[in-house]
C-alpha positions as CSV (number, residue, x, y, z in Angstrom):
1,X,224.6,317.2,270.7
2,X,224.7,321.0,270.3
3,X,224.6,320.4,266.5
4,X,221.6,318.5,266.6
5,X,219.9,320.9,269.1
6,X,221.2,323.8,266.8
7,X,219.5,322.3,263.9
8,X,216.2,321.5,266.3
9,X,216.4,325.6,267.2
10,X,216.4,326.1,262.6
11,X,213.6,324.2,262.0
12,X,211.8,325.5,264.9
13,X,212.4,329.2,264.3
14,X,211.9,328.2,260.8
15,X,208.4,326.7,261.3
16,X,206.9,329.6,263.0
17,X,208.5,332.0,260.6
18,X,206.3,330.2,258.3
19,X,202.9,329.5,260.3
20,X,203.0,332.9,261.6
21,X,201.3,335.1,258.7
22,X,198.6,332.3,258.6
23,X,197.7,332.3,262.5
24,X,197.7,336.1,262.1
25,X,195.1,335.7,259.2
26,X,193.0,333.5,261.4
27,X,193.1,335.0,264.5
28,X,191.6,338.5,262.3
29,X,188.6,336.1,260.9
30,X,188.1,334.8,264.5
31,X,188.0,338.6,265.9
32,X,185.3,339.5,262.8
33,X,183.2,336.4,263.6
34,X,183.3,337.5,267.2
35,X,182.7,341.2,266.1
36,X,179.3,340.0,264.2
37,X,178.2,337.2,266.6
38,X,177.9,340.2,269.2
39,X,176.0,342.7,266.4
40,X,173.7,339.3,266.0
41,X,173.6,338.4,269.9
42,X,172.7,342.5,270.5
43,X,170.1,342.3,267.7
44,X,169.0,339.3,269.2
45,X,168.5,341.0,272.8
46,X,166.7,343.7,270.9
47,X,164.4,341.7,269.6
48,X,163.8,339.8,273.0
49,X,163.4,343.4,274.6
50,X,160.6,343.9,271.5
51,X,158.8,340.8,272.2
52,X,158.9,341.4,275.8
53,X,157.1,344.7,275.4
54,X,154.5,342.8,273.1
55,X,154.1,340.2,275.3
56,X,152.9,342.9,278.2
57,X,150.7,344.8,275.5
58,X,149.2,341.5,274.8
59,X,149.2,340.2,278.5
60,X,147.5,344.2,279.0
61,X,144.9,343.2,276.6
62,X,144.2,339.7,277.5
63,X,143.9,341.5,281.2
64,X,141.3,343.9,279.7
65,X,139.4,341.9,277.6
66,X,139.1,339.5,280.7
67,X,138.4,342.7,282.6
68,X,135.4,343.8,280.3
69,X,134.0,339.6,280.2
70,X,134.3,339.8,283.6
71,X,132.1,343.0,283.4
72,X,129.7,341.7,281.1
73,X,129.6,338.6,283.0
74,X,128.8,340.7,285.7
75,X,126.1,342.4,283.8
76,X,124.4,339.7,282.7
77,X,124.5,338.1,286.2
78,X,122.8,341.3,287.3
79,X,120.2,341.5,284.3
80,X,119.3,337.5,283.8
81,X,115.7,338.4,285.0
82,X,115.8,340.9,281.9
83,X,115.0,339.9,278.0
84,X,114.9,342.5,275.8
85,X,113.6,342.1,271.7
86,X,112.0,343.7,269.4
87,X,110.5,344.0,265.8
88,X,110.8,346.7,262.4
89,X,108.4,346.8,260.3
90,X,108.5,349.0,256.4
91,X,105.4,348.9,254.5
92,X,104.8,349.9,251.1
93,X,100.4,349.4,250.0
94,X,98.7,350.6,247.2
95,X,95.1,350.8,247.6
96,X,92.1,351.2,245.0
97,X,88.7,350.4,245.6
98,X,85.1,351.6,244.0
99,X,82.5,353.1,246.0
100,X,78.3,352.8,245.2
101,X,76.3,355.7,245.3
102,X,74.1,356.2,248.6
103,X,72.9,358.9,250.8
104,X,75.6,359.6,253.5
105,X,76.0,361.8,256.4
106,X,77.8,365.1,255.2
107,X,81.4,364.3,257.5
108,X,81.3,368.3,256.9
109,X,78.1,369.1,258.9
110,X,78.3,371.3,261.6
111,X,74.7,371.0,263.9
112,X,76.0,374.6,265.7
113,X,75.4,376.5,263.0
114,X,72.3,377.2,261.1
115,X,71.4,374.3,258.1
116,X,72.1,376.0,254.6
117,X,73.0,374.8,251.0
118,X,76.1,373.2,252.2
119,X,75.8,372.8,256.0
120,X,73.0,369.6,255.5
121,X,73.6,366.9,257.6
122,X,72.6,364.4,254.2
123,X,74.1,364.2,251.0
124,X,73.9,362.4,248.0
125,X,76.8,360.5,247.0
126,X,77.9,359.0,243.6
127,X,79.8,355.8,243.5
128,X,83.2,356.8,242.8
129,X,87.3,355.4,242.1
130,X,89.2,355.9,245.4
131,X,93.1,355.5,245.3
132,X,96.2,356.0,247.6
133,X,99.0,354.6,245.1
134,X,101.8,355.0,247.9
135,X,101.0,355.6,251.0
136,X,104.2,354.4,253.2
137,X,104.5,353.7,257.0
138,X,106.6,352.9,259.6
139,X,106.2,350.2,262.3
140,X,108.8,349.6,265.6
141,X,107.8,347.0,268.1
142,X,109.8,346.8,271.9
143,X,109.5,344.0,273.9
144,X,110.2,343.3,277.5
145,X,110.3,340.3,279.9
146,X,111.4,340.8,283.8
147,X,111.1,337.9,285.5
148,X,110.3,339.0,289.4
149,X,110.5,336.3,291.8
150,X,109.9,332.8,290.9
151,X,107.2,331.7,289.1
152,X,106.1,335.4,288.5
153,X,106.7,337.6,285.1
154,X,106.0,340.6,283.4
155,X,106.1,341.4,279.6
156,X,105.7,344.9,278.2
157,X,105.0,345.6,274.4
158,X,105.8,349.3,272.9
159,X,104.2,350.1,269.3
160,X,104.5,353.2,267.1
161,X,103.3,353.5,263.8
162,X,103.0,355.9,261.7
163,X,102.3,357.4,257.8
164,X,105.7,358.8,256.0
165,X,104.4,362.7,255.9
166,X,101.7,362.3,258.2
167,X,101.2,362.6,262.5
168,X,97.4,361.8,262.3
169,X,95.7,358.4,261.2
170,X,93.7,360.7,258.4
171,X,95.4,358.6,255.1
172,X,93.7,355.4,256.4
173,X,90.3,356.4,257.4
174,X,87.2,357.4,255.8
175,X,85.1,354.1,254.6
176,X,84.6,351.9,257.6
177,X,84.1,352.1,261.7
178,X,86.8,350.2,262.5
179,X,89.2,353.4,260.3
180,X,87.3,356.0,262.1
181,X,90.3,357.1,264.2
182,X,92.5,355.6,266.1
183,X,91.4,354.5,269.7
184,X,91.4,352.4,272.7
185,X,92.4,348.9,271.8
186,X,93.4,350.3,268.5
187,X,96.5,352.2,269.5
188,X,99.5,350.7,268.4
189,X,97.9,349.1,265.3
190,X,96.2,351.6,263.3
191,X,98.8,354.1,261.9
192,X,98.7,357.4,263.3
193,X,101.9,359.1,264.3
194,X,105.6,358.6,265.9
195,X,104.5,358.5,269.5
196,X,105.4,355.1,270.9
197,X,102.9,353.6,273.5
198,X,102.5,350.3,275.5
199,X,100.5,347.9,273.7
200,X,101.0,345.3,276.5
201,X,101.8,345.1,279.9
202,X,100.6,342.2,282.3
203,X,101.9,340.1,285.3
204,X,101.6,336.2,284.9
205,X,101.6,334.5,288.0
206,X,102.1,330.6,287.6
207,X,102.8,326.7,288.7
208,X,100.1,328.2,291.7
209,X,99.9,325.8,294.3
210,X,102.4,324.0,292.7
211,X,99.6,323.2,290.1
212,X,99.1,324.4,286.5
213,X,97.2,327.1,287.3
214,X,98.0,330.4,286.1
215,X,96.7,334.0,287.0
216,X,97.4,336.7,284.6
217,X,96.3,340.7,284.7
218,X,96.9,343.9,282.6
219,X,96.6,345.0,278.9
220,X,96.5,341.7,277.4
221,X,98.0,340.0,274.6
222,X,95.0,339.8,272.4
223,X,96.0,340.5,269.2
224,X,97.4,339.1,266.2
225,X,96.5,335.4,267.3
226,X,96.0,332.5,265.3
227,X,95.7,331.5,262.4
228,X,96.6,335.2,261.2
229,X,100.2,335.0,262.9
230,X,100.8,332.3,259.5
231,X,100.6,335.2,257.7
232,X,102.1,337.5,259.6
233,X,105.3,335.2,259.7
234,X,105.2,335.4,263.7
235,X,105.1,332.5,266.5
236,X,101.5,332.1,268.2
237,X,100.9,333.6,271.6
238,X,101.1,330.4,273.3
239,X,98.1,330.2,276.3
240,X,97.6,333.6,276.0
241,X,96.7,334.1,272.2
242,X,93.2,334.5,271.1
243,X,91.7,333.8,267.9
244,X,91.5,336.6,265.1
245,X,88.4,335.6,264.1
246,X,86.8,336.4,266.8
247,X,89.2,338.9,268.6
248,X,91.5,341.6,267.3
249,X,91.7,343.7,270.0
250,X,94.0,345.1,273.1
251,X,92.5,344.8,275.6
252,X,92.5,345.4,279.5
253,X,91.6,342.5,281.9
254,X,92.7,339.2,283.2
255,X,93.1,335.8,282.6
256,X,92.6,332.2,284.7
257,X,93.5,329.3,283.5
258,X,94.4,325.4,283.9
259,X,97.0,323.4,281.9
260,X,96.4,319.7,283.3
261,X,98.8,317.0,281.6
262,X,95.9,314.4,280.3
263,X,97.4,311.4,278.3
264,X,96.6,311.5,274.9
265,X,95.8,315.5,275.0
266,X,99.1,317.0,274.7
267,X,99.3,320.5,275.4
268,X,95.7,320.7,276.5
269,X,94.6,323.5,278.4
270,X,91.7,326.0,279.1
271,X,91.2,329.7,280.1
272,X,88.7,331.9,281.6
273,X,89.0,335.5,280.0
274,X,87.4,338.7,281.0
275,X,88.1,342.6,279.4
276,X,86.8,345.8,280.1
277,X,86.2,347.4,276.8
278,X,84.9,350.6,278.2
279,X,84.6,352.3,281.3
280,X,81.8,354.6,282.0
281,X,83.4,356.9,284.7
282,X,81.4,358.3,287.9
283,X,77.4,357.6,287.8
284,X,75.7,360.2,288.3
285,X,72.2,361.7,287.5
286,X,73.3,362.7,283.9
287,X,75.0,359.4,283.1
288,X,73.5,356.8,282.7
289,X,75.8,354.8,280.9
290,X,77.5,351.5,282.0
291,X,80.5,349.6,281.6
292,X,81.2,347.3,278.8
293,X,82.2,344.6,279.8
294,X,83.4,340.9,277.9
295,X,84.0,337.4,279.3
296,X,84.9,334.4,277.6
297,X,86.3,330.7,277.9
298,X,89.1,329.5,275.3
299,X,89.4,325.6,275.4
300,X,92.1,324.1,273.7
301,X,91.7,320.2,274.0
302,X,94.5,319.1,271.8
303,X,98.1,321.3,270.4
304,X,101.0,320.1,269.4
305,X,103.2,321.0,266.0
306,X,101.4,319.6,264.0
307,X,97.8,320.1,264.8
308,X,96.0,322.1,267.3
309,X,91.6,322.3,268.0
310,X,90.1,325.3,269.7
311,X,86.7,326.4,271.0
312,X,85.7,329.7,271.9
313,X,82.7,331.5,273.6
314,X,82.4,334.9,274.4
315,X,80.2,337.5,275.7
316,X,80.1,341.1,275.1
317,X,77.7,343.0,277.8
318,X,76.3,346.8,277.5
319,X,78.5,347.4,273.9
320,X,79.2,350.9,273.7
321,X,77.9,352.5,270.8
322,X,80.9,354.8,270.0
323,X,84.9,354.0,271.7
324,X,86.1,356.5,273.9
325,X,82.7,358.2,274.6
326,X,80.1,355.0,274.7
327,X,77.4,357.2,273.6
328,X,75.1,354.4,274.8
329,X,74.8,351.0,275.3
330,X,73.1,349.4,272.8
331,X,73.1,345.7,274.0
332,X,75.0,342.3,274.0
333,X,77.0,340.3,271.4
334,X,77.4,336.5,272.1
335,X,79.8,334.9,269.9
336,X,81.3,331.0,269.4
337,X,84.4,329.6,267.4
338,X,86.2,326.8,266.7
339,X,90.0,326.9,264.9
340,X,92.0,323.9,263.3
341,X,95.5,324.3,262.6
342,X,97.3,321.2,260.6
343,X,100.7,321.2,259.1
344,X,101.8,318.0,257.1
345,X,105.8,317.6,257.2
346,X,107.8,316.9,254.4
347,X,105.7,317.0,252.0
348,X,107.7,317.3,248.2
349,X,109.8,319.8,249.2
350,X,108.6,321.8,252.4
351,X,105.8,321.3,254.9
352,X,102.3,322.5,254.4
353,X,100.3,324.4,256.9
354,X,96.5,323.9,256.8
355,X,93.5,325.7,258.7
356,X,90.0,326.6,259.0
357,X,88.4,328.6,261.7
358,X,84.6,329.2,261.9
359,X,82.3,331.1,264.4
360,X,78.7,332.4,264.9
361,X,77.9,335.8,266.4
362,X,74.5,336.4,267.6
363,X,73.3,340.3,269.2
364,X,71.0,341.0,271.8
365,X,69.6,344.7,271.1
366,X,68.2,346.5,274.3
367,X,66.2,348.6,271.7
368,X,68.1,352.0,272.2
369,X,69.1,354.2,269.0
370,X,71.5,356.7,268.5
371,X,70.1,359.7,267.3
372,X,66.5,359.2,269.8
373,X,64.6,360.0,267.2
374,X,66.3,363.2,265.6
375,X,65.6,361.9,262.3
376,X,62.5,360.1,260.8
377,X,65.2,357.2,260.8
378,X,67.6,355.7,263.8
379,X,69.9,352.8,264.5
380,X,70.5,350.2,267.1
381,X,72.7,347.2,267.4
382,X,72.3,345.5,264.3
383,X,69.3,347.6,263.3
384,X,67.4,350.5,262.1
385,X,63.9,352.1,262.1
386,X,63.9,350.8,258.5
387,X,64.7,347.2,258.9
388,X,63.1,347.5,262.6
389,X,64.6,345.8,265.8
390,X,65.3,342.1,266.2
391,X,68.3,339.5,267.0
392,X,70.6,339.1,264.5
393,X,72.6,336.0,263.9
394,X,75.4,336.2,261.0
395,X,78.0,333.5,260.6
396,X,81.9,334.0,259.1
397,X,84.6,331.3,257.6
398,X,88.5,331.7,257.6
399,X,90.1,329.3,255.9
400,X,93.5,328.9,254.2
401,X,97.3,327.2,253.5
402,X,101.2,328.0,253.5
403,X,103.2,326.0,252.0
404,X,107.2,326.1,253.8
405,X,110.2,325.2,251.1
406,X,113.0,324.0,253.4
407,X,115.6,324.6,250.7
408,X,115.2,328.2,250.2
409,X,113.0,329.3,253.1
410,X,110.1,330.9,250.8
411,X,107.1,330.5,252.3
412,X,104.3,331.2,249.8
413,X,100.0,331.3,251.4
414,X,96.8,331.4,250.3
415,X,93.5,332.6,252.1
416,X,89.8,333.4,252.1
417,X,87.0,334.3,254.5
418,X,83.5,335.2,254.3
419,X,81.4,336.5,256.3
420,X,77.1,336.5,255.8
421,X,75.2,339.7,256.2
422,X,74.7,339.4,259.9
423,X,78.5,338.8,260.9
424,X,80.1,340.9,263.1
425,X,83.5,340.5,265.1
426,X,85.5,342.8,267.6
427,X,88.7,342.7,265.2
428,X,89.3,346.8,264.7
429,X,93.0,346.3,265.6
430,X,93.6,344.0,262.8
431,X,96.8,344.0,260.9
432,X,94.8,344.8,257.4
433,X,94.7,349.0,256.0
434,X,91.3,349.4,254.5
435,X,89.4,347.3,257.3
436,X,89.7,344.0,259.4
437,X,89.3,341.3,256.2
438,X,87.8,339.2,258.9
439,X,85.0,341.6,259.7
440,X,83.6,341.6,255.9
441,X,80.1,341.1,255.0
442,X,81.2,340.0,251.9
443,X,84.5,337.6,250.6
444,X,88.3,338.6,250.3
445,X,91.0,336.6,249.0
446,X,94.2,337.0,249.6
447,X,97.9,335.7,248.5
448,X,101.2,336.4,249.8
449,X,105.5,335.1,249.7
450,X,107.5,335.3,252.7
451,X,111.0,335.6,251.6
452,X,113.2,334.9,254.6
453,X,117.0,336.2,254.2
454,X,119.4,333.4,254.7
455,X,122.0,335.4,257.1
456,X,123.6,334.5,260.0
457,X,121.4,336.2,263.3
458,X,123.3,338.0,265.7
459,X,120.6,338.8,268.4
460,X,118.8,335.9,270.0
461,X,116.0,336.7,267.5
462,X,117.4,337.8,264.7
463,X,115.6,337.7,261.2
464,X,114.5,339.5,258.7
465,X,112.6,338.7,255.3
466,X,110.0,340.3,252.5
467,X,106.5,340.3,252.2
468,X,104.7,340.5,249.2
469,X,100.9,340.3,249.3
470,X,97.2,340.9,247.4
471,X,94.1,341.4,249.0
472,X,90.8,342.0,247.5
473,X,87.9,342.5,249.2
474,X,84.0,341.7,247.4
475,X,81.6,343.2,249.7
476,X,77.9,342.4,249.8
477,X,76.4,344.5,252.7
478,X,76.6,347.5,254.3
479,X,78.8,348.0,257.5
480,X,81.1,345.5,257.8
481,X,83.1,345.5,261.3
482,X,80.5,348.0,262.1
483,X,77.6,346.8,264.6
484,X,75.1,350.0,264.6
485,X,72.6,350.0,261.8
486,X,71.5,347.3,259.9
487,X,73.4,345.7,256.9
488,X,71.7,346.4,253.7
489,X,72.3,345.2,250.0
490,X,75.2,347.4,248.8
491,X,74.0,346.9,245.2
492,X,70.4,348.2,246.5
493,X,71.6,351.8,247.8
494,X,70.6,355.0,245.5
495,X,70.9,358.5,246.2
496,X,67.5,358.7,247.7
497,X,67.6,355.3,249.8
498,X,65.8,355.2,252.6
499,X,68.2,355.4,255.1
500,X,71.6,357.2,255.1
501,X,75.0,355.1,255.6
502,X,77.7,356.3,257.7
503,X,80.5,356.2,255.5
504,X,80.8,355.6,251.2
505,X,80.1,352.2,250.8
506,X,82.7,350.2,248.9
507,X,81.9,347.5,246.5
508,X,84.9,346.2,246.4
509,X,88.7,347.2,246.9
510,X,92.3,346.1,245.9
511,X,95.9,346.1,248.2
512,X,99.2,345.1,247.0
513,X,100.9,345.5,249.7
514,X,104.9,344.9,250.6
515,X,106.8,344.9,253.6
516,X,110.2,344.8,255.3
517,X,110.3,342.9,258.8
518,X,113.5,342.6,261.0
519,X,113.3,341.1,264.4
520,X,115.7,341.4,266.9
């Protein structure tokens, strides 16, 4: 027994004799995997401690970006009544024209000091070339909507425009009445300088009575209305718009109107208008002017996208014989219009837009002149001691097409009007440089590309595109948008006519024209 626990003791002294270098060796790779699985588990709380702090910059940044939405939120909450857009507008034109010899009023004479060789208040003019090859300007156009209480609204316009190198309208003027200076109902759309001034501002009042009636007051809307907005690449006025042929003006008064829903007459509707085009100020015994007054009903039986009738009559009373001052009155102006708008979808590869607008104006002289007999010669409404007093009744055509390609967005137009010797329009604020085309005695033609760029808008109204354009105006008669003195055969005029014109008369004159517009 002792020999077999003796040889039991051996082999057991001899087996951990042998196992023990190899549980040493283990037990020193157990203690380095030990040793680097706590380097790795310390990395690892490192790196729990860095996303920690990154998860609280983030959670800080979520908690102020939510912050400032909140904000805006807010803002916008407080401001919903508010809309706020606008419009940029660069503009490149180079003008030439030719001018016929006539006798002219000296723009030099000076009646306070005594008549000499040069102080005459008549000179003779030779037909000359008359160029501006660059003449640059800058147009910016704010618009606001405030929404009061229910069913009541106000919009404000801002304009300024002005020449590049020039605070005065002097570049544009100098051949026509309607370029005589800037002024009243003018302001805003002739250039002149870097001042910028409410074009608009007027209170709609609507739904009155819980009927479509609506009561509208202030400077009105009352320019740039159809069919011209085509060209201009800008959306009609809706019920407030006026038509260019007949109106190009800003003017001061009111509006009352009625928008029924008549089956089959979609978007029928029609207006009573009324402006004050001048003011006379305090009567006293010295003044004996009066106001100027003009009224008019717009019906529009039928507008939809795709075709839209109006008919116009207005009324001009007492017409002031200069802006700003009056001078005198020299009578009334009646005048009625119609307007057709078409467009014809998909057709080849875009849609067409078609109109024509026509209209009649017909003056009422009271007899007065001028000058009041100051020179052997003196002019009226519509006519001088030369021609001699009477109603005149002239007649003018607008008529034209733009043609939409839906792929690229190009939009290319075409357009002509005429107007007869006797036409005259109230259009001075008209978006054209040498004169309102739609106040010609005479024809123009005209051609243009819209060139839309295809980027992604930003702002609710956000576009921009290029205008390229030509206009060239053949006139027939004398004093075209001009409605004191009688017209008279340009052709006809010498430098011993009868009777002396106002301005140079141009025969005819060229614009290529090209523009940058962004809205926003």
């Amino acid at each position: 027994m002792k020999k077999l626990f003796c040889v039991f003791l051996s082999l057991f002294v001899l087996i951990f004799l042998t196992t023990f270098p190899a549980y040493s060796s283990e037990k020193e790779d157990l203690l380095k995997k030990i040793e680097a699985l706590t380097k790795e588990l310390e990395k690892l709380k490192q790196q729990v401690q860095e996303l920690q702090k990154k998860d609280a910059v983030v959670e800080e940044r979520v908690a102020t970006v939510e912050k400032i939405a909140k904000q805006a939120e807010e803002t916008k909450s407080n401001f919903y009544w508010l809309e706020i857009s606008g419009d940029y507008r660069g503009r490149l034109d180079y003008l030439s024209g030719k001018t016929h010899s006539a006798l002219i009023f000296n723009p030099d004479f000076n009646p306070d000091i005594p008549p000499g060789p040069t102080n005459v208040p008549l000179i003779p003019y030779s037909g000359e070339t008359v160029k501006n090859e660059a003449l640059l300007t800058n147009r910016l156009g704010l618009n606001l909507k405030a929404n009061a209480t229910e069913d009541v609204y106000v919009k404000v316009r801002l304009l300024m425009y002005k020449v590049w190198g020039h605070s005065t309208e002097g570049p544009v003027v100098g051949f026509f009445a309607d370029r005589a200076g800037v002024f009243d109902g003018t302001t805003g759309h002739v250039p002149k300088d870097n001042i910028l001034r409410v074009d608009q501002v007027y209170a709609t009042w609507s739904n009155i009575a819980d009927l479509p009636v609506w009561f509208s007051v202030g400077r009105r809307p009352s320019t740039k209305g159809v069919p011209s907005n085509l060209r201009l690449n800008i959306e009609k006025t809706g019920t407030a718009g006026v038509p260019s042929l007949l109106v190009d003006y800003a003017f001061d008064g009111l509006t009352i109107g009625a928008a029924p829903e008549i089956s089959g007459l979609p978007g029928a509707y029609v207006k009573f208008c009324y402006g004050k085009g001048f003011d006379s100020g305090f009567r006293t015994s010295t003044n004996s002017l009066k106001d100027t007054h003009m009224m008019g009903i717009d019906f529009v039986p039928y507008d939809t996208e795709t075709l839209r009738f109006e008919f116009n009559v207005n009324r001009g009373m007492n017409i002031f014989a200069s802006p700003e001052t009056g001078g005198i009155n020299v009578g009334d102006i009646n005048w009625y219009g119609t307007t057709v708008i078409g467009k014809i979808e998909k057709l080849g590869l875009g849609d067409l837009n078609l109109f024509l607008s026509a209209a009649i104006s017909d003056t009422e002289p009271n007899g007065k002149t001028i000058f009041g007999g100051a020179f052997p010669f003196d002019y009226g409404l519509m006519w001088d001691t030369v021609e001699g007093r009477k109603s005149r009744t002239g007649y003018a055509i607008y008529l034209g097409a733009r043609y939409d390609l839906t792929s690229t967005g190009t939009k290319i137009g075409l357009e002509y009007n005429r107007g007869s010797k006797n036409w005259i329009t109230f259009a001075p604020a008209a978006d054209d440089i040498w004169t309102a085309k739609l106040g010609t005695r005479g024809n123009v033609y005209e051609a243009y590309i819209i060139q839309p760029l295809k980027l992604k808008p930003i702002s609710k109204r956000g576009s921009a595109f290029f205008r390229v354009g030509y206009q060239y105006y053949d006139f027939d008669y004398t004093g075209s948008n001009n409605w004191i003195g009688a017209p008279h055969r340009i052709s006809s005029l010498t430098q011993q006519s009868p009777i002396a014109q106002f301005f140079p008369p141009l025969r005819n004159a060229h614009n290529l024209y090209l523009t940058f517009d962004v809205t926003f």
